[in-house]
C-alpha positions as CSV (number, residue, x, y, z in Angstrom):
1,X,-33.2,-23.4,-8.9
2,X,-31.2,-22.4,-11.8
3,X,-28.9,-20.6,-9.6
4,X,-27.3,-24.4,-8.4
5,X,-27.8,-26.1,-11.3
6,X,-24.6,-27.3,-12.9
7,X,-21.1,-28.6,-11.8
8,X,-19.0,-26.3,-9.4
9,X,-15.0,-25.7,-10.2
10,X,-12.0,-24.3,-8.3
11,X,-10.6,-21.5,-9.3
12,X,-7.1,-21.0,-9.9
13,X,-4.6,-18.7,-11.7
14,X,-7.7,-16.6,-12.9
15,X,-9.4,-20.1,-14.0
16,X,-12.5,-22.2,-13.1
17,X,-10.3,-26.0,-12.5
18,X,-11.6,-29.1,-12.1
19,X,-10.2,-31.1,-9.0
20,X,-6.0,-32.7,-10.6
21,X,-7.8,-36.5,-10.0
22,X,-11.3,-35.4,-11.6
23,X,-13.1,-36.4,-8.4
24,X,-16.3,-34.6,-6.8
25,X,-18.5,-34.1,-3.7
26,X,-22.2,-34.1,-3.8
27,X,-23.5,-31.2,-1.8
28,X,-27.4,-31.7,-0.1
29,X,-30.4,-29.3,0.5
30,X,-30.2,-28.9,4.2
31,X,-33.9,-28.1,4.2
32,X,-34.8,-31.4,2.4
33,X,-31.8,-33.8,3.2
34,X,-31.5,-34.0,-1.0
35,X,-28.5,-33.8,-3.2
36,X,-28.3,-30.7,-4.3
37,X,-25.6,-30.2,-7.1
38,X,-21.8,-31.4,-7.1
39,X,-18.4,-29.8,-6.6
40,X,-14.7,-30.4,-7.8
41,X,-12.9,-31.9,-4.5
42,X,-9.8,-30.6,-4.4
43,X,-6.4,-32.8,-3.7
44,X,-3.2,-32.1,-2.8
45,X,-2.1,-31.5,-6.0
46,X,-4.5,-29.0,-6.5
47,X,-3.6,-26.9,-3.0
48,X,0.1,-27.2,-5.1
49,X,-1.1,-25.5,-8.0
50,X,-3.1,-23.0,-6.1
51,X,-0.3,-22.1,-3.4
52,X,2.4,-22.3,-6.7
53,X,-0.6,-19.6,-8.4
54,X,-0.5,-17.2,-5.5
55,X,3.3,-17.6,-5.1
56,X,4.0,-16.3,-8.7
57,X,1.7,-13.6,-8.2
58,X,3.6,-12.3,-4.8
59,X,7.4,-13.0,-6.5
60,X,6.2,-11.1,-9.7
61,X,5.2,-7.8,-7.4
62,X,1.3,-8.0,-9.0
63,X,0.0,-6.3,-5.8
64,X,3.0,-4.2,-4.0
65,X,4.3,-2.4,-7.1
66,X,1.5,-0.7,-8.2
67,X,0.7,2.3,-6.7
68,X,-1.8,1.6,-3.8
69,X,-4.8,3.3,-5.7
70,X,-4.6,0.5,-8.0
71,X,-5.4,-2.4,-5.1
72,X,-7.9,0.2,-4.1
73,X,-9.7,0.1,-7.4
74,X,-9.5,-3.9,-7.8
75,X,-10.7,-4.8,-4.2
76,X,-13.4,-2.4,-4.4
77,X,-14.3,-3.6,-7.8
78,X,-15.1,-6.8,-6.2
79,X,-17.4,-5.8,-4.5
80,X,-18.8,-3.8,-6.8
81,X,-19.1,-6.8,-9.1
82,X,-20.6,-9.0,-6.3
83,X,-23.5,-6.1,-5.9
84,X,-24.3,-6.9,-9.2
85,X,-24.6,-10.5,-8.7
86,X,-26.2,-9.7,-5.4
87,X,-29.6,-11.5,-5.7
88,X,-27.9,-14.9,-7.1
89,X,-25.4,-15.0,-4.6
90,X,-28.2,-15.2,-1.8
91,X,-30.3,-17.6,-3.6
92,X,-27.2,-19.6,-3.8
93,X,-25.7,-19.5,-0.2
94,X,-29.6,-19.8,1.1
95,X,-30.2,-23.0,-0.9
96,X,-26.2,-24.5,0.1
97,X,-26.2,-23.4,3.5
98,X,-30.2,-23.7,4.7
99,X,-29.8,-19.9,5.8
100,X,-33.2,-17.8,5.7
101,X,-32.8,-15.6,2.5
102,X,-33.4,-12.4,4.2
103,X,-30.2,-13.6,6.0
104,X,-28.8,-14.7,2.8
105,X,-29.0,-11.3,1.6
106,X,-27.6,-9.7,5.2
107,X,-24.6,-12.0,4.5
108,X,-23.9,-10.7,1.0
109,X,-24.6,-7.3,1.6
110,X,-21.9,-7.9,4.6
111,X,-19.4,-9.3,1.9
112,X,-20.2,-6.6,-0.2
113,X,-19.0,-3.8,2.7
114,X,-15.6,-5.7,3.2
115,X,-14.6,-5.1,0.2
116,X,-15.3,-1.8,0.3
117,X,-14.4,-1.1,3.5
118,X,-10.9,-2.3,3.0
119,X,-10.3,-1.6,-0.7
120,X,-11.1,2.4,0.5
121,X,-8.0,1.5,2.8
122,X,-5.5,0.4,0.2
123,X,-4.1,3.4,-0.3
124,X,-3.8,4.5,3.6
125,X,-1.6,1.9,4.6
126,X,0.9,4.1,6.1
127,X,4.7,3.6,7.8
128,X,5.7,6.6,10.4
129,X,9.0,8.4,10.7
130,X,11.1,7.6,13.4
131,X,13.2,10.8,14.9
132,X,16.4,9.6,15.7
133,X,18.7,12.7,15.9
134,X,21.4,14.6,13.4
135,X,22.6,12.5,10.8
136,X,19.5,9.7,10.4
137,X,16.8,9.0,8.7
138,X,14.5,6.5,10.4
139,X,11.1,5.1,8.9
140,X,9.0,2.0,8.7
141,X,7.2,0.4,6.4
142,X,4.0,-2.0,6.2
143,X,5.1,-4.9,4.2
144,X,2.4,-7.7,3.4
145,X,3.1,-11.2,4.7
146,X,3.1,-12.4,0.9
147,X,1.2,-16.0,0.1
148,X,-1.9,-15.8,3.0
149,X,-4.1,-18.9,3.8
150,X,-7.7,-18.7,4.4
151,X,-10.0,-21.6,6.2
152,X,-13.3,-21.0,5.7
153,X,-16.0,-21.6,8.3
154,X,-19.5,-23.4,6.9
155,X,-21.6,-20.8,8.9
156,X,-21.0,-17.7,6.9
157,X,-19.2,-18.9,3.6
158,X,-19.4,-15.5,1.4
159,X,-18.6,-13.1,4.5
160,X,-16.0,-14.7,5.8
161,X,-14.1,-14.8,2.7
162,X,-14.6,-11.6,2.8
163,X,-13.8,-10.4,6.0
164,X,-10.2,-11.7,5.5
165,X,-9.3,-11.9,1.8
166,X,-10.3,-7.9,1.6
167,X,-7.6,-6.6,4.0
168,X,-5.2,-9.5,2.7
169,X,-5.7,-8.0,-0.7
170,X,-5.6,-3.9,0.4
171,X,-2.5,-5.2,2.2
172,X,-1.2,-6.6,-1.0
173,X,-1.1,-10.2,-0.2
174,X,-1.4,-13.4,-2.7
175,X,-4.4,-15.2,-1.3
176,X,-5.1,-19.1,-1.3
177,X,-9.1,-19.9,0.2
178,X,-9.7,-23.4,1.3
179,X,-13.8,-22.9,0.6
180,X,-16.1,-25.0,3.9
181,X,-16.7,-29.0,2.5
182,X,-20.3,-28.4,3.7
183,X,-21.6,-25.1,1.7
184,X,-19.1,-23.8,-0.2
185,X,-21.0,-22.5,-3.1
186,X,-21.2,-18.9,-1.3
187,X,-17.4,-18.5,-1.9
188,X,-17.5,-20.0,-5.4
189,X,-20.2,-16.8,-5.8
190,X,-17.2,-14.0,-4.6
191,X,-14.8,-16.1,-6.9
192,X,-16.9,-15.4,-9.7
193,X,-16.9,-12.0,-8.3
194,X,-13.0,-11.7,-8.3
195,X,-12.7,-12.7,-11.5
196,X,-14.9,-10.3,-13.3
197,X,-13.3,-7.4,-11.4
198,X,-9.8,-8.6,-13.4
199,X,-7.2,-8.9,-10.1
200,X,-3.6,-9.8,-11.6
201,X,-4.0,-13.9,-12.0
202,X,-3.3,-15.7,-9.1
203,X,-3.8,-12.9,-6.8
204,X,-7.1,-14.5,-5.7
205,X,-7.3,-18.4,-5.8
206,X,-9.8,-21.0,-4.4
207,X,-10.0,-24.5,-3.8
208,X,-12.9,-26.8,-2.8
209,X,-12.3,-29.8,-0.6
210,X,-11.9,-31.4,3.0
211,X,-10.5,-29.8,5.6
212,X,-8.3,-33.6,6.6
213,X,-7.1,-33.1,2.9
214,X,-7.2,-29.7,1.1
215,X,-6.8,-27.9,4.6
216,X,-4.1,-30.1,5.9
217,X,-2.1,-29.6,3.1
218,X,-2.7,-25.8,2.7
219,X,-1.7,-25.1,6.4
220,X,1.3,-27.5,6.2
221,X,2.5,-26.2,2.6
222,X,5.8,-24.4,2.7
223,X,5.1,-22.0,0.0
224,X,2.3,-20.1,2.6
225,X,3.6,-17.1,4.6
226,X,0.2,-16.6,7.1
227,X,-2.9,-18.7,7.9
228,X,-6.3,-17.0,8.7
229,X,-8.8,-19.6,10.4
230,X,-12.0,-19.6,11.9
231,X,-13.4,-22.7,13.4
232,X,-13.3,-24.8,16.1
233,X,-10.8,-24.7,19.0
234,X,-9.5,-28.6,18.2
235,X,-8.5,-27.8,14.7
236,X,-7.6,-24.1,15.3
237,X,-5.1,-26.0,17.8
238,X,-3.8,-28.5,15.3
239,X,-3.2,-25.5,12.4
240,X,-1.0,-24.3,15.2
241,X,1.1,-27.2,15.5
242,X,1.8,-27.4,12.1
243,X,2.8,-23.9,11.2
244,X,4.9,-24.1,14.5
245,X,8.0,-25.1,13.3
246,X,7.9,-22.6,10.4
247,X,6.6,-19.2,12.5
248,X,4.0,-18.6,10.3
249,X,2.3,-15.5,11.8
250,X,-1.4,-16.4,12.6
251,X,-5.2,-15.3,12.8
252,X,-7.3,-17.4,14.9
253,X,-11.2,-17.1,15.9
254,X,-11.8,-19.9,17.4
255,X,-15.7,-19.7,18.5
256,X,-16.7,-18.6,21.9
257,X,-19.9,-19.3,24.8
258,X,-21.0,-16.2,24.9
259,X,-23.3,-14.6,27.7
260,X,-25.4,-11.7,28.2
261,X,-26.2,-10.5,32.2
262,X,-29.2,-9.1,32.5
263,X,-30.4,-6.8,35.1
264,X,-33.5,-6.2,36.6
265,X,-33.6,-2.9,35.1
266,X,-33.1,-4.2,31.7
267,X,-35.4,-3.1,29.0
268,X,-36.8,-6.9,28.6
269,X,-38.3,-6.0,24.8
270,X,-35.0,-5.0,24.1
271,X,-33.8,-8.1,25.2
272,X,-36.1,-10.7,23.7
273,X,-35.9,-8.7,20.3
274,X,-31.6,-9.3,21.0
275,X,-32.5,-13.2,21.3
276,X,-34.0,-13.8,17.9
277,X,-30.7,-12.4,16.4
278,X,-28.8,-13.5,19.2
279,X,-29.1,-17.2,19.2
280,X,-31.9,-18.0,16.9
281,X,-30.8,-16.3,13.6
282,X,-28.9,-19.1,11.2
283,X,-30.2,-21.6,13.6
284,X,-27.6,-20.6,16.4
285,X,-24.4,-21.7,14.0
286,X,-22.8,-18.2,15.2
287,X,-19.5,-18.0,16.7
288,X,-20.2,-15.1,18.6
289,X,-24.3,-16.5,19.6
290,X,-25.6,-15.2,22.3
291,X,-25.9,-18.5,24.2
292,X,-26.5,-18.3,27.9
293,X,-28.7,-15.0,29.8
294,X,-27.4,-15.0,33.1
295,X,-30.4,-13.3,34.8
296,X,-30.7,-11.2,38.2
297,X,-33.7,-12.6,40.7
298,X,-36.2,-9.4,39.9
299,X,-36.6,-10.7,36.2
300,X,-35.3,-14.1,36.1
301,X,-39.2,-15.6,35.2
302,X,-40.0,-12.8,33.1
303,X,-37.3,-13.0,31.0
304,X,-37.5,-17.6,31.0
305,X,-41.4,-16.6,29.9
306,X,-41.4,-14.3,27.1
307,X,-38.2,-15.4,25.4
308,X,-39.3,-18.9,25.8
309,X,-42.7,-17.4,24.0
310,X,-40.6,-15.7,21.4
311,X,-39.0,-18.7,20.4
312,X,-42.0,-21.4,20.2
313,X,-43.5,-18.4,18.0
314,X,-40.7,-18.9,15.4
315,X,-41.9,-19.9,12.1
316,X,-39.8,-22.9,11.3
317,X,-38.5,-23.8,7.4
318,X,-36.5,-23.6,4.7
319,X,-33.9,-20.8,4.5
320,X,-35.1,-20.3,0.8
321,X,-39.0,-19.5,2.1
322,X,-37.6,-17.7,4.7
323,X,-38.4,-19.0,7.4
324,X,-37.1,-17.4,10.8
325,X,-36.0,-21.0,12.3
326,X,-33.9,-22.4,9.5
327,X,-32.3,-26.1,9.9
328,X,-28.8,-26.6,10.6
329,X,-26.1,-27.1,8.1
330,X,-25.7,-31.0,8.1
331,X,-27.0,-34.4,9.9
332,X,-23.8,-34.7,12.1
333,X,-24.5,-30.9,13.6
334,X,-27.8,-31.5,14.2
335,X,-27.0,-35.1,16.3
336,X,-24.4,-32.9,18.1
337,X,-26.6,-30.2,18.9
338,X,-29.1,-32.7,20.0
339,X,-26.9,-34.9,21.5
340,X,-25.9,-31.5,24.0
341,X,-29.2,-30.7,24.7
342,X,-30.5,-34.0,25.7
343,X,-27.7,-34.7,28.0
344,X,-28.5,-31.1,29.8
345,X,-32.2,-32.1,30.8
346,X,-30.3,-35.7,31.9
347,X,-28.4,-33.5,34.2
348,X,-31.1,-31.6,35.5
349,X,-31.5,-28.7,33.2
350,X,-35.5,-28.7,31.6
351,X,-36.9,-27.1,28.6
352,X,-38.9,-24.1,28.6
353,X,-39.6,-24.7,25.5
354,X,-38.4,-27.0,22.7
355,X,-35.7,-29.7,23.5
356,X,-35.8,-31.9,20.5
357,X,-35.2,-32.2,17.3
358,X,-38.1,-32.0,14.8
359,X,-39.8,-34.6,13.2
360,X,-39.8,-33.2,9.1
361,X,-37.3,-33.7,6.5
362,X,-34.4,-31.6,6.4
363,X,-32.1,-30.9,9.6
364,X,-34.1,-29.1,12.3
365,X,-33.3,-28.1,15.8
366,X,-36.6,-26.7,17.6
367,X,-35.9,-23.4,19.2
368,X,-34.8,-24.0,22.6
369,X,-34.4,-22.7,25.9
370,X,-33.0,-24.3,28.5
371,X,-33.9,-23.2,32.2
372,X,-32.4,-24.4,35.7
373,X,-29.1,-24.9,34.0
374,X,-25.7,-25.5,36.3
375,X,-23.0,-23.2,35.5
376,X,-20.3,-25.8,35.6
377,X,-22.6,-28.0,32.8
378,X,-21.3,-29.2,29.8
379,X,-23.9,-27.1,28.2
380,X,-23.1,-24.0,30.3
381,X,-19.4,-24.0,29.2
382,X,-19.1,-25.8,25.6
383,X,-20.2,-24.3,22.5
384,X,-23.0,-25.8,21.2
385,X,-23.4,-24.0,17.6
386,X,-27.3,-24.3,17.4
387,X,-30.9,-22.6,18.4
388,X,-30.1,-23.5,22.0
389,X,-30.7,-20.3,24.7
390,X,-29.3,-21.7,27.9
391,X,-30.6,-19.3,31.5
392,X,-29.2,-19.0,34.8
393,X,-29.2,-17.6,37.8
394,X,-27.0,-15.2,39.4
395,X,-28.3,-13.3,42.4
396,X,-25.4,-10.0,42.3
397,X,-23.5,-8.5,39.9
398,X,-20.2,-9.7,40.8
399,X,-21.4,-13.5,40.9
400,X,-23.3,-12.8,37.5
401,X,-19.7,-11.5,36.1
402,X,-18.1,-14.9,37.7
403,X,-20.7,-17.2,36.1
404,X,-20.1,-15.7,32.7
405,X,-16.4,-15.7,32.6
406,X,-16.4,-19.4,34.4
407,X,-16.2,-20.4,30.9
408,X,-12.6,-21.1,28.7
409,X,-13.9,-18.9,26.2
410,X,-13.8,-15.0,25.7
411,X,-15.2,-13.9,22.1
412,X,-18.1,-11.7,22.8
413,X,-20.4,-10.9,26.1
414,X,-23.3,-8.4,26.5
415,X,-25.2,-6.5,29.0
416,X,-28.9,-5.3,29.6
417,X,-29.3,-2.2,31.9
418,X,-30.6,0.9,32.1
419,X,-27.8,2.2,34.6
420,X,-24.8,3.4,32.6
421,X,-22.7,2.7,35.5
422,X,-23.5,-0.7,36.0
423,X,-23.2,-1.4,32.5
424,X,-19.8,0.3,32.2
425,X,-18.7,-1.6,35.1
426,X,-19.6,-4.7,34.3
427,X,-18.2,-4.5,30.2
428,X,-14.7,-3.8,32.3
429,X,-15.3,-7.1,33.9
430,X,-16.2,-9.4,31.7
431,X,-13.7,-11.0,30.0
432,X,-14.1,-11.5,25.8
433,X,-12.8,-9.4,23.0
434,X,-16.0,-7.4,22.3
435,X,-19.1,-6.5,24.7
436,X,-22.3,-5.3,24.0
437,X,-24.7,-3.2,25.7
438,X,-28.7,-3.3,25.3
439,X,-27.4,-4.9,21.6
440,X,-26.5,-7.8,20.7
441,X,-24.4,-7.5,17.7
442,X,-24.3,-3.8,17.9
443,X,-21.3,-2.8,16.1
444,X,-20.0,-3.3,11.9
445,X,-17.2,-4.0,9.8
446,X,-15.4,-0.6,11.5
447,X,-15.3,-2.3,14.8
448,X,-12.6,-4.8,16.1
449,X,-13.6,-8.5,16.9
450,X,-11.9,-11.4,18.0
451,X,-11.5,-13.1,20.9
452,X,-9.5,-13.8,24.1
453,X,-8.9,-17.2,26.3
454,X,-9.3,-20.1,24.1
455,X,-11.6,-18.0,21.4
456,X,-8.5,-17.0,19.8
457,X,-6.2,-13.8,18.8
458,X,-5.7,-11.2,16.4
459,X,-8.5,-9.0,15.7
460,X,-10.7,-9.1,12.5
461,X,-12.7,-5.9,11.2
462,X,-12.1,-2.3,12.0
463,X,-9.0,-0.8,10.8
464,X,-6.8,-2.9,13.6
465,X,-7.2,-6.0,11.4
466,X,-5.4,-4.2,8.3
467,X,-2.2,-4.7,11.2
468,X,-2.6,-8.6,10.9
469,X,-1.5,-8.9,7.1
470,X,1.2,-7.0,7.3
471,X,5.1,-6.4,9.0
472,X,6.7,-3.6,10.4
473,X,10.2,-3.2,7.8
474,X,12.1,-0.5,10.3
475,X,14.9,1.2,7.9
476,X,17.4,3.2,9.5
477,X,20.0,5.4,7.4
478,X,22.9,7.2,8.5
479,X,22.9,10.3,6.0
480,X,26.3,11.7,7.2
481,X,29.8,10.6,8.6
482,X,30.5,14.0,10.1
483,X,29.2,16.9,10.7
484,X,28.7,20.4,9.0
485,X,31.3,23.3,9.7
């Protein structure tokens, strides 16, 4: 595809850079296990120059002394800019991250409404005025953080560059992305889209490498004033530790186990339509997947039967034929995903259908759901980032509310009822940043996600995330010394 062809750069100070020591990373097909194209791998030295880009950008007032409608027109403009590179940018993140291209597309198109979204916002960033009394003047004002870090997850490498560089930007941050190792050609695509839409240089930077290299030193580097990261709960953890010592003001999604109770009066089409998004779409690797049912007695088989039927029906392939199975991103997730499953029929957990990987080239996962599963497995309460449904049991509401929060995580939950009072009682109960009813994924960019317990904090999307890029300044003037005769 002459969309990948060719030799991938950083970009930096409004530049495309080659990696300070000249080295490279070869990226492969997932759908074929074959080397795709190559990558500059960025160093140390080139988080310096990138952090150093952003940092003359933030001291010289590039973003904050305009007037607002001015970061309005250049984040918009981004997206505006990726629209017209719409069709290449899915051909590219399909062929770098095995996604099907209709999903491709749904990912771009998602990139593209961040940047609208919060570019429409610049310009509504607004303080409040304090009443203190005769003789003051109180007020506040939204200052941004100034140089803000962004680690990029491998699952969705356009949008999530876009979900936190477009309300670091409206805010009128500096931003530094350190691009996913695995697939980072998606983000390369919205570089090329930033740079075309003519942001002051070193407002926007990127750099390509390894998270125990380019992502260590990003997080650890002095000249950065706030981290964004989504990912896993072990790194998420050690990002933590090393912006300790500085207070370096945080936004953490770190994945979830998400569950969705169903009831016997749930609308079960409704439902097995919800699983193909829920945990089959992008081959599971979803942070918010929908990942165990928890099922009442009256439907418990029904539900095993037809979404078990839904997903052997799945027409399994490359993300650039789109195909509605689609392999996982690398060899090492698929031995992990596998690795989970085959130690949950060991324990006494059998698949309904699938269990195994595939036998073809490339790095497939069948579809899988897992039935008779024990709520205190390791498959039951770990995350397990692939096409893997697991089903249980709960014979009330209240124990079906225990079983799903008897995990450590709390990113998203759902619920399938008819009754609006059952499902209103039980989205009280269970315990994640974001439930859905008779939905899964209902919602947009408008609405508020992140996560509670060990998912994480600070909310992404919605207006509330515009909060996370910025501090309160409180000014408070005396105006007088005494008082009018």
């Amino acid at each position: 595809m002459s969309e990948i062809d060719g030799y991938w750069r950083g970009f930096v100070r409004g530049r495309w850079v080659d990696a300070a020591d000249g080295r490279r990373r070869t990226l492969f097909d997932p759908a074929t296990a074959e080397p795709l194209t190559e990558v500059a791998l960025a160093s140390e030295r080139d988080v310096d120059d990138a952090v150093a880009a952003a940092r003359e950008c933030v001291d010289a007032r590039s973003l904050v002394s305009v007037r607002p409608v001015e970061r309005l027109r250049w984040v918009m403009g981004i997206g505006r800019e990726l629209a017209a590179r719409r069709d290449r940018a899915a051909h590219v993140l399909s062929r770098d991250s095995g996604k099907a291209l209709s999903e491709a597309y749904t990912e771009v198109d998602g990139t593209i409404r961040y940047f609208e979204y919060y570019g429409s916002l610049a310009d509504k960033l607004e303080g409040t005025s304090i009443p203190l009394g005769d003789g003051y003047v109180d007020y506040t004002v939204p200052v941004p953080h100034g140089v803000s870090a962004h680690i990029i997850p491998w699952n969705y490498p356009a949008e999530m560059v876009g979900r936190g560089v477009a309300p670091a930007l409206a805010a009128g941050n500096a931003v530094v992305v350190k691009a996913p190792e695995l697939d980072p050609l998606g983000a390369l695509v919205v570089a090329e889209a930033v740079e075309a839409a003519g942001l002051p240089p070193g407002a926007f930077n990127l750099v390509t490498g390894d998270g125990p290299r380019a992502g260590a030193a990003l997080v650890n580097h002095p000249g950065v004033d706030h981290v964004v990261f989504t990912g896993s709960v072990a790194t998420g953890r050690s990002i933590l530790h090393a912006v300790a010592d500085r207070a370096v003001p945080t936004v953490m999604e770190l994945g979830g186990k998400s569950a969705a109770v169903v009831f016997d009066d749930a609308d079960i089409d409704a439902l097995v339509d919800s699983t193909r998004w829920g945990i089959f779409m992008n081959a599971g690797q979803v942070c918010s997947a929908m990942s165990r049912l928890i099922v009442t007695p009256g439907v418990h088989d029904e539900v095993v039967e037809r979404v078990a039927a839904a997903g052997a029906r799945l027409r399994v392939g490359a993300g650039i034929d789109d195909a509605e199975l689609t392999p996982v991103v690398s060899a090492g997730q698929l031995e992990r995903v596998r690795g989970l499953t085959e130690r949950a029929v060991a324990a006494g957990a059998s698949a309904a259908t699938g269990g195994a990987a595939l036998d073809r080239p490339g790095w497939f996962m069948a579809p899988t759901v897992l039935v008779d599963v024990d709520p205190q497995s390791e498959v039951a309460r770990e995350e397990v980032f692939g096409p893997v449904l697991s089903v249980l049991r709960a014979s009330s509401p209240e124990e079906a509310v225990a079983v799903a929060n008897a995990t450590d995580y709390g990113l998203v939950a759902g619920v399938f009822t008819r009754d609006l009072d059952r499902a209103l009682w039980t989205a009280d109960r269970l315990e994640a940043g974001q439930v859905f009813v008779n939905e899964w994924y209902a919602g947009g960019v408008e609405t508020p996600f992140g996560g509670v317990k060990r998912s994480g904090f600070g909310r992404e999307k919605g207006q509330e995330a515009l909060r996370n890029y910025v501090a309160t300044k409180n000014i408070a003037i005396r105006v007088g010394s005494h008082h009018l005769q």
